[in-house]
matplotlib code that plots the C-alpha trace (Angstrom):
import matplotlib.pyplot as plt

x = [-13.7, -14.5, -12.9, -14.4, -12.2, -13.3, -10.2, -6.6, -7.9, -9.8, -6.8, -3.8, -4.6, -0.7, -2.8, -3.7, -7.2, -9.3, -12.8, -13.3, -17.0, -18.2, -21.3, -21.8, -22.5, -25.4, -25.3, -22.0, -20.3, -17.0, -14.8, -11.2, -11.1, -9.0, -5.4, -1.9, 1.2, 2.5, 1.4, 0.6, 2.0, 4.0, 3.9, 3.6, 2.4, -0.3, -1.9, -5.5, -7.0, -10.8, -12.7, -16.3, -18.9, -22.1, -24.8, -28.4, -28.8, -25.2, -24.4, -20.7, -19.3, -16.2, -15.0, -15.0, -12.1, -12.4, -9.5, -8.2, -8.8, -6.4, -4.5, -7.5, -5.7, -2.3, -4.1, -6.2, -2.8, -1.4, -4.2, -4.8, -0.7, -2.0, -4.3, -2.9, -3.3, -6.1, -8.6, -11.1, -12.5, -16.1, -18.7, -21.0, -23.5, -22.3, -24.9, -23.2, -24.0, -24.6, -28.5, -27.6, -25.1, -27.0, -25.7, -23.4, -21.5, -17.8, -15.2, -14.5, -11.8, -13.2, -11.0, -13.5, -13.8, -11.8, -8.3, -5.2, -5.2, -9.0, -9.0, -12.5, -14.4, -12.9, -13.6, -13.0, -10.7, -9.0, -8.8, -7.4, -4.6, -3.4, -3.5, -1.8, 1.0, 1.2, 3.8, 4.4, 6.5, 3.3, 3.7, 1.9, -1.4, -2.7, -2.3, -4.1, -7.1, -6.8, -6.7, -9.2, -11.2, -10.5, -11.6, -14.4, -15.6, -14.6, -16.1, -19.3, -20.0, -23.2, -21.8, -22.0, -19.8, -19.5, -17.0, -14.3, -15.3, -15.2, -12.0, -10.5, -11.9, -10.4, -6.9, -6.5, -7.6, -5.0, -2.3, -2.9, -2.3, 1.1, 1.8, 1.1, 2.6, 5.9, 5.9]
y = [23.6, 24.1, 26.8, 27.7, 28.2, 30.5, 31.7, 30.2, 27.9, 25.9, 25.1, 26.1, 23.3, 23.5, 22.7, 20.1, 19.0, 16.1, 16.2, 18.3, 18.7, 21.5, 23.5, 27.2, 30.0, 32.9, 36.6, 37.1, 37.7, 36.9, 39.8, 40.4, 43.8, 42.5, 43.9, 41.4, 42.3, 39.9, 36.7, 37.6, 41.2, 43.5, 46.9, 49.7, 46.8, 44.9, 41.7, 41.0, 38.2, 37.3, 38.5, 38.7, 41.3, 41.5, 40.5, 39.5, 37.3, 36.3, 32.7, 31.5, 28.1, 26.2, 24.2, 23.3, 22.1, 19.9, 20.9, 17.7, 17.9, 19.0, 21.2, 23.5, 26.2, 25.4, 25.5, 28.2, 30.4, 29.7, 30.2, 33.5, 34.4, 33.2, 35.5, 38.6, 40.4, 42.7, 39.4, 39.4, 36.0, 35.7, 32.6, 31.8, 28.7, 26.5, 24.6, 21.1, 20.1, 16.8, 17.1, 14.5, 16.6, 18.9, 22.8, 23.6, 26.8, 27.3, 29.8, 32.3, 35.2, 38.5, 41.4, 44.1, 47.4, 49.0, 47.5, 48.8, 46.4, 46.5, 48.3, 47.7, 47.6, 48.5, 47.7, 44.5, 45.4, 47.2, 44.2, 41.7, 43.7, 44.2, 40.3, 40.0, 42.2, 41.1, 39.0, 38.2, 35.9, 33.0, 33.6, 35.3, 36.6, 35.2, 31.2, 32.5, 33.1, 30.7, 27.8, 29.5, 29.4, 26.0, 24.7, 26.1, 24.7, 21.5, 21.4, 22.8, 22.5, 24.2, 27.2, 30.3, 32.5, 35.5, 37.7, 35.2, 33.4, 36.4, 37.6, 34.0, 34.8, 38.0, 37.1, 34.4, 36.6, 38.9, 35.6, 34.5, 38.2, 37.9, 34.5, 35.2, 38.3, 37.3, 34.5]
z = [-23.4, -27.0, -29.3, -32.5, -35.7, -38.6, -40.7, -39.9, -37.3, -39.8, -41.5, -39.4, -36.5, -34.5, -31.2, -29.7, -29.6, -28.4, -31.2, -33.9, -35.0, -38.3, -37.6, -37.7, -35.5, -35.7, -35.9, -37.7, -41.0, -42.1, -43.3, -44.0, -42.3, -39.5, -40.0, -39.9, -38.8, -36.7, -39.2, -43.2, -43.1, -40.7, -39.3, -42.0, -44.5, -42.8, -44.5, -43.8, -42.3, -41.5, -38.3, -37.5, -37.8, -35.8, -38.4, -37.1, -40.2, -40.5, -40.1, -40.4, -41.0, -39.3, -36.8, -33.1, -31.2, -27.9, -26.1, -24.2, -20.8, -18.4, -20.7, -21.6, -19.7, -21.4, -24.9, -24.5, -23.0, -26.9, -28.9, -26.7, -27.7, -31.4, -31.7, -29.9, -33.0, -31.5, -30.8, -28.0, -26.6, -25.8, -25.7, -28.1, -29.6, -32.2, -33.7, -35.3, -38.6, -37.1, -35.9, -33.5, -31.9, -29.5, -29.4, -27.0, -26.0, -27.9, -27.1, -29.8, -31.1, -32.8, -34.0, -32.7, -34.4, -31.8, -31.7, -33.2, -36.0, -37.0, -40.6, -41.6, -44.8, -47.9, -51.7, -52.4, -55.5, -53.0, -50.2, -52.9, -54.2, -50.2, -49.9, -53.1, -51.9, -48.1, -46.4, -43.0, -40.6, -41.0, -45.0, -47.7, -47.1, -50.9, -49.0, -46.2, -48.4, -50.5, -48.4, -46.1, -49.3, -50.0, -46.6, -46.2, -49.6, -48.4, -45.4, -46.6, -49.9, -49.5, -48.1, -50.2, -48.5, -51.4, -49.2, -49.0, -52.6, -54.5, -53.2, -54.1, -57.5, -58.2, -55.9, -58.6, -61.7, -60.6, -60.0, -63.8, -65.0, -63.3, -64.5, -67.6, -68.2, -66.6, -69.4]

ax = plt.figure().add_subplot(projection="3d")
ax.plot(x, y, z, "-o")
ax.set_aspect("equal")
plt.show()
């Protein structure tokens, strides 16, 4: 069993896993409009973390996990608990950024539209100054961007992923304001 990581996953890795391969999925965008309150915010103050849209043209880079065999079940019970937040699991391809690596079928976590914690599309100004202000049990929201941010550019350079990099660009902007008038 495979399981495809997008946000925290990418970087967050506190499972067990066997192979870990980048490639990308089709027919989704990544978007903050997935509510927090159990990680990087809590009730009445929810952070925001990624979750996927539908998006016929939408392609979305990150990684697959092997789970080891034999404790696919075990695994998959704690990433299911991980991401209780209002997460759904369905199958989907992932296509490896290795050409030699033929697609295969991953499983995959989306906050849909219709769970508790879904809070949707905002303006951006407006999504960057909840993750500046958000903090949960897993820590503030502002390191869940940025080193979601930072992996992803890692990973793939190429990747132009203009939701997540321009909220890293004005979540920083804001940062040095602080800094710099608390100086």
């Amino acid at each position: 069993m495979w399981v495809f990581g997008y946000g925290s996953l990418i970087w967050k890795v506190d499972f067990p896993y066997e192979k870990k391969l980048i490639g990308y999925i089709r027919g989704f965008s990544r978007r903050f409009w997935q509510g927090s309150t159990d990680h990087r915010g809590v009730p009445g103050k929810p952070g925001r973390v990624v979750t996927l849209i539908e998006d016929p043209e939408g392609c979305v880079w990150g990684v697959a996990y092997r789970l080891p065999s034999g404790k696919e079940e075990e695994v998959k019970q704690y990433l299911d608990f991980r991401e209780k937040g209002g997460y759904r699991s369905t199958y989907v391809t992932f296509y490896p950024k290795d050409k030699a690596v033929s697609e295969f079928d991953v499983l995959l976590y989306v906050g849909t539209h219709d769970n508790p914690n879904y809070l949707g599309p905002a303006p951006l100004e407006d999504i960057a100054k909840q993750i500046l202000c958000a903090v949960g049990p897993s820590g503030r929201n502002t390191e869940y961007l940025l080193e979601l941010a930072n992996s992803i550019r890692n990973l793939v350079p190429d990747d132009a992923d203009e939701h997540i990099f321009t909220l890293e660009k004005m979540v920083k902007e804001h940062l040095e304001k602080s800094n710099k008038n608390s100086i």
